[in-house]
C-alpha positions in Angstrom: 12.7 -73.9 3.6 12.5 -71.2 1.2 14.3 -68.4 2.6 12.9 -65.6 0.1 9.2 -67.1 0.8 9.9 -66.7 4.3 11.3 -63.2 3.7 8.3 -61.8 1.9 6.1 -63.1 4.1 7.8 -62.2 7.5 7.5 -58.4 5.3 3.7 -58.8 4.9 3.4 -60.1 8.1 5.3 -57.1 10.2 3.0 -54.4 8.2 0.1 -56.1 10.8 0.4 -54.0 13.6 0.6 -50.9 11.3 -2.7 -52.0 10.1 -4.0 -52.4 12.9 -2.8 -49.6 14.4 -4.3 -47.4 11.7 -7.6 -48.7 11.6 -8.3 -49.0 15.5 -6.3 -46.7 17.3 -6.3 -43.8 14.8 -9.9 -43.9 14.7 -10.5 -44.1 18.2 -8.1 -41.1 18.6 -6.7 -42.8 22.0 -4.6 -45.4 23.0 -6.8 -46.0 26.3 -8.3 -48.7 24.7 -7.7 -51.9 26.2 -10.4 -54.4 23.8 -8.4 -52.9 20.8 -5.0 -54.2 22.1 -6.9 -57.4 23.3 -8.0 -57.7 20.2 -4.5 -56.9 18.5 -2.6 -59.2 20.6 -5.4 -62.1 19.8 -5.4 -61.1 16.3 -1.8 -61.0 16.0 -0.3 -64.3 17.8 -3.8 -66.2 15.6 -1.6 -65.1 12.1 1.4 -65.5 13.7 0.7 -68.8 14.5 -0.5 -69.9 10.6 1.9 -68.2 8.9 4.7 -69.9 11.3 2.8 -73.2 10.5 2.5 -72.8 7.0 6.5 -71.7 6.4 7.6 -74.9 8.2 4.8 -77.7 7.1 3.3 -76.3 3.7 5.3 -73.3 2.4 3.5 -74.1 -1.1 -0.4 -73.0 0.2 1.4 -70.6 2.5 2.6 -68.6 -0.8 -0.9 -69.6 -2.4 -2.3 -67.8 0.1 -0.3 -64.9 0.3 -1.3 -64.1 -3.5 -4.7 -62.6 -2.1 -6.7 -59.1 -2.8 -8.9 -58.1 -6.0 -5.6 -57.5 -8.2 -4.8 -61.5 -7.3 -7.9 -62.0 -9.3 -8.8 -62.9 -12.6 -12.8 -62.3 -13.0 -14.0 -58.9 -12.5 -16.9 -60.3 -10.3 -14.2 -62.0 -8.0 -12.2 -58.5 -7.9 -15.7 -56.5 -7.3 -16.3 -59.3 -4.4 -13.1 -59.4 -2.8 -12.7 -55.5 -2.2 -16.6 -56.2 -0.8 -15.2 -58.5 1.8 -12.0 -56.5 2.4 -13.5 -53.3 2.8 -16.1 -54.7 5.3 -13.2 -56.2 7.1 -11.4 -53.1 8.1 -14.7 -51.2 8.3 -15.4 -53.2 11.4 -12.4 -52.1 12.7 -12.4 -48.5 12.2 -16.2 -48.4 12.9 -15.9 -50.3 16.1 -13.3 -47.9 17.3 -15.2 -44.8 16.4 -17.8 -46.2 18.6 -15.2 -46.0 21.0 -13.9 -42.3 20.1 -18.1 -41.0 20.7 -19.1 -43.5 23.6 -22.2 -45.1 21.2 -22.4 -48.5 22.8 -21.7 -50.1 26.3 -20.9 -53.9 25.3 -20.9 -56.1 28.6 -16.7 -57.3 29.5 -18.4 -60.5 28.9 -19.0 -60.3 25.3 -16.1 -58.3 24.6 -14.2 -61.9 26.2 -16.7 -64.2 24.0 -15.9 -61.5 20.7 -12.1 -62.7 21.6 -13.5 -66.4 22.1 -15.1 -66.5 18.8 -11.8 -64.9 17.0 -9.8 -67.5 18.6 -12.1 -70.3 17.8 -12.0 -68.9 13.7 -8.2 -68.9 13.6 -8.4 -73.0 15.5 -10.5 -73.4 12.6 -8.3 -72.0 10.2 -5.6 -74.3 10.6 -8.2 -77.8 11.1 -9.1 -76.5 7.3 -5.5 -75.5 5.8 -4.0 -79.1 7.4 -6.8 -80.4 5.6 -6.4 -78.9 2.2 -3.5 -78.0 1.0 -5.3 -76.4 -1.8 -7.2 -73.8 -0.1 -6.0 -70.8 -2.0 -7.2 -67.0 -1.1 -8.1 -66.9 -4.9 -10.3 -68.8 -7.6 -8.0 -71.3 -9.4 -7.9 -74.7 -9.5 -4.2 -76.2 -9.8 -2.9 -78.9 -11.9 -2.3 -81.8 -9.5 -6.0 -80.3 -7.5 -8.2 -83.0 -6.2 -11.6 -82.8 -4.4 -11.3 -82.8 -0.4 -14.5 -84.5 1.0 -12.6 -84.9 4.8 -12.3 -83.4 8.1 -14.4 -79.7 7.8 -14.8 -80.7 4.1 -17.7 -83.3 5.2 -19.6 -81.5 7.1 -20.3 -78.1 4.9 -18.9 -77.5 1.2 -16.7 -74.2 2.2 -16.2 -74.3 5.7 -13.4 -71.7 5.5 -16.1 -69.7 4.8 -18.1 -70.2 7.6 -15.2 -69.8 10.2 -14.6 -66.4 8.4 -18.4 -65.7 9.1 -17.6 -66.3 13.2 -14.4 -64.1 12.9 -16.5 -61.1 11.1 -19.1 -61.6 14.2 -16.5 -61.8 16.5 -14.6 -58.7 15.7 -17.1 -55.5 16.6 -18.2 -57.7 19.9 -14.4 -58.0 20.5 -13.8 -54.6 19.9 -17.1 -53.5 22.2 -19.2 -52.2 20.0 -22.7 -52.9 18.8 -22.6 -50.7 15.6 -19.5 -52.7 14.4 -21.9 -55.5 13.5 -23.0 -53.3 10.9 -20.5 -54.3 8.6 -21.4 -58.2 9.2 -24.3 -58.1 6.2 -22.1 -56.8 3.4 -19.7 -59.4 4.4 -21.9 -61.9 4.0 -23.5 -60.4 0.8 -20.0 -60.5 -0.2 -19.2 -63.8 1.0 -21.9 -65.8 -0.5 -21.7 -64.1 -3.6 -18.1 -65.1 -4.0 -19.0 -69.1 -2.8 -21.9 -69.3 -5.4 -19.2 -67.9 -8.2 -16.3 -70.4 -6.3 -18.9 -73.4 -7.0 -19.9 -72.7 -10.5 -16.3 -72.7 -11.4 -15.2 -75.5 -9.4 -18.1 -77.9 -10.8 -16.9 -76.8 -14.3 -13.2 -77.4 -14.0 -12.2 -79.7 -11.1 -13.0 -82.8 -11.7 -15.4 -84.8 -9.0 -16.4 -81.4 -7.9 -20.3 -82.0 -8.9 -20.3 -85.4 -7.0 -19.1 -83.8 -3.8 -21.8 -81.4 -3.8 -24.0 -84.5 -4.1 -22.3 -86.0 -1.2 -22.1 -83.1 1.0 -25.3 -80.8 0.5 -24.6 -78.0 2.8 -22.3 -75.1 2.0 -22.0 -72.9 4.8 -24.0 -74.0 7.9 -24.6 -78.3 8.8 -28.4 -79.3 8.2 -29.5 -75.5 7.1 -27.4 -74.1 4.3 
């Protein structure tokens, strides 16, 4: 194992619940918040779990992965599209919990548990794809010994890592309780189809066998619509 790997990622990995803390509690100027640590504790064990996973079984993606963010970038459209998607992430968070702070929605216990189910359904789904493809990179690249993967998610839609990002962003504000959260779910996927549209055009000009797999598998986000 690669002990300094392991170190800078345990690093990024511990500056979580100071995140999280910032952009839920802060906001919400209480701790007497029980979805937000629901959320926190879900949200935490779910990377927890992949970055354990990835250190042991494939430490190579694992630091692929941790090169992420619009600096990590090498087109300005990618860096513009990135801090689209980033910014909507933690804009759900600190929205959701301003909600909170005024008292703006009344979200059912039961969706708040079906927000969690759906977080915890994305991060299942995150490890199905990363077991699958070892190449699945947070940025736009395409590696020397990269081949096209046409199995597991990878034959049913073209980016399913994608789409189980799309159920985590829906997730979140219902998680969180609050209705106004889901807000922040349209620039994510403005963001988020931009970026797979851009991912595509560059893929089918530099990895090989990249234009017969969109032949082969037609849809990119959702099965049998898109």
């Amino acid at each position: 194992m690669n002990k300094d790997l392991n170190r800078k990622a345990a690093g990024k990995f511990l500056q979580l619940p100071v995140i999280l803390g910032l952009c839920l509690f802060l906001p919400a100027g209480t701790f007497a918040y029980w979805q937000a640590w629901l959320f926190s504790a879900v949200f935490f064990l779910g990377s927890l779990f992949l970055t354990v996973y990835l250190a042991i079984y494939d430490p190579k993606l694992l630091e692929r992965r941790m090169q992420a963010g619009p600096r990590a970038e090498k087109q300005t459209a990618q860096k513009i599209i990135v801090a689209i998607a980033i910014g909507s992430f933690f804009a759900t968070m600190v929205l959701s919990a301003l909600d909170h702070r005024f008292g703006w929605s009344d979200v059912p216990v039961s969706l708040v548990l079906f927000g969690e189910f759906l977080i915890v359904l994305s991060y299942v789904g995150f490890y199905l794809i990363m077991r699958e493809n070892s190449f699945s990179a947070a940025t736009i690249e395409v590696m020397e010994d990269q081949k096209v993967i046409s199995t597991g998610p990878y034959a049913l839609v073209r980016h399913p890592m994608y789409s189980v990002a799309f159920v985590m962003i829906l997730g979140m504000p219902l998680a969180l309780g609050s209705w106004w959260g889901l807000l922040m779910f349209f620039p994510a996927v403005v963001g988020i189809v931009w970026r797979l549209l851009d991912e595509e055009d560059f893929l089918a000009r530099h990895l090989p066998g990249y234009v017969d797999y969109q032949n082969t598998v037609r849809f990119r986000l959702i099965p049998c619509i898109w």
